[in-house]
N, C-alpha and C positions, 0 to 999 in steps of 0.2 A: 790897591785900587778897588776899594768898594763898590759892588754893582746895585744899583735901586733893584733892577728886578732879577729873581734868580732864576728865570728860566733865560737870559743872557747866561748865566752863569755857565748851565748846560749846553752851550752855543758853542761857548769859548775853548771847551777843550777838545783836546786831540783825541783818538781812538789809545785806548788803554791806561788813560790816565788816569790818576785814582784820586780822591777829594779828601781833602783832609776837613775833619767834626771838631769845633773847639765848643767847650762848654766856659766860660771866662766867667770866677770867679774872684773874689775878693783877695784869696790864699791860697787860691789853685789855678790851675786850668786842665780842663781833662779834653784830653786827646784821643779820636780815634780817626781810620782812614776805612776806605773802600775798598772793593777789591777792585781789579782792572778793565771788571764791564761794567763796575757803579752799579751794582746787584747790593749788596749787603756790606753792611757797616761794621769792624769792628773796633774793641777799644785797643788802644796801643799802651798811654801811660798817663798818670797823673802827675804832673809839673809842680811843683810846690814852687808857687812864687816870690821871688825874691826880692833882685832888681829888675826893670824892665829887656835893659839890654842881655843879660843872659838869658833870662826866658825868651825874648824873640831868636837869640841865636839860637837856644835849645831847637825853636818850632821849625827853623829856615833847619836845623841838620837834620831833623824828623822827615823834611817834607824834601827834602834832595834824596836822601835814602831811601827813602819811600814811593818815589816816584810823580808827587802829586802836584797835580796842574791846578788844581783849584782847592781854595777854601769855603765851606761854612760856617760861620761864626753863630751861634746862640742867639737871640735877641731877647733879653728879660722883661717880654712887656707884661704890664699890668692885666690883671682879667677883663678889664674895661677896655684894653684896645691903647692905653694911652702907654704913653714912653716917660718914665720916670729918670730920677737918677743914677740909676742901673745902667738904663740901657743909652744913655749918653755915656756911660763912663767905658761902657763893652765897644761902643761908634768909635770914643778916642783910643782906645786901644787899637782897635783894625788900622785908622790913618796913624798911630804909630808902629803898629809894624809893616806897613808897606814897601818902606824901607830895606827890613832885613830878607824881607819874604812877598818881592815885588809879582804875585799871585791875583788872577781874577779870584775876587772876596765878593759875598753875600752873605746876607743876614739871615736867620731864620726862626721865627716866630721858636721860642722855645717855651713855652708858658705849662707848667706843671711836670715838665719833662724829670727834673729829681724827684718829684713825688712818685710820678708814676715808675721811675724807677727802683724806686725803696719800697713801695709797695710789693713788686715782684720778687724784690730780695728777700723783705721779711715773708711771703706766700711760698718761699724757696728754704724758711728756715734760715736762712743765712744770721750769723753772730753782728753781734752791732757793731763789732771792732773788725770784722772781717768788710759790713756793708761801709765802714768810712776810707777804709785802706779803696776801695776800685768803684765808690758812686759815682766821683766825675768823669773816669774815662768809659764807664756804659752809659751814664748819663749824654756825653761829648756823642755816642753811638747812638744812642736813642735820637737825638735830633739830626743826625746825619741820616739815619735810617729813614727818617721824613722826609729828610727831604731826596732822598733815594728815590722813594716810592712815588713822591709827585715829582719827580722830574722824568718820570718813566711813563705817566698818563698823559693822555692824546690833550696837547694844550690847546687850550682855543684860540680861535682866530687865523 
């Protein structure tokens, strides 16, 4: 059940639930979750995608074990703001897993979020074979991070 705005999102859950971070790509999907005051994000695993139905059950036994009452999904927009074929293809992913993992979902502007975190990898030294083995579940963290951080500032209105 996709929310348009993600400060619903913040609404929706109970005291101590934790949000699960997906970064949705092509051949992956990296996963991280929160802790249970929604402070800080970290990564859990990278999903190597397959068929659709096991990776949504993968995410639904991620997110029962985990505790987590809400999703944020990644949104690949463009640096212009617009929505390509990416981020239609990330839309039909969330209304197909709603199914397995019937969760208040929002989107979250994800734009530069693997540069900027391959940036701090290579800044960190890290081997290239080491940065491809866990960019998308810090990646999946880096955008859950965000939106940590703005769901914690005094919203307007």
């Amino acid at each position: 059940m996709p929310i348009s705005n993600p400060a619903a999102l913040g609404a929706a859950l109970r005291p101590g639930e934790r949000l699960m971070g997906l970064d949705v790509g092509t051949k992956t999907i990296g996963v991280a979750v929160s802790d249970p005051l929604r402070m800080v994000a970290s990564p859990v695993e990278t999903i190597r995608r397959t068929k659709f139905r096991p990776d949504a059950e993968r995410l639904a036994l991620l997110a029962t074990k985990l505790g987590v009452g809400g999703i944020v999904i990644g949104l690949p927009v463009s640096m212009d703001g617009s929505e390509g074929p990416r981020c239609q293809s990330v839309r039909q992913f969330a209304a197909n897993l709603d199914p397995y993992l019937p969760l208040p979902m929002a989107f979250w502007d994800e734009r530069l979020s693997t540069a900027a975190v391959e940036r701090e990898m290579i800044a960190h030294d890290m081997t290239r074979k080491r940065r491809a083995e866990i960019i998308d579940r810090v990646a999946a963290a880096y955008i859950l991070q965000g939106f940590l951080d703005w769901l914690r500032r005094p919203q307007p209105g």
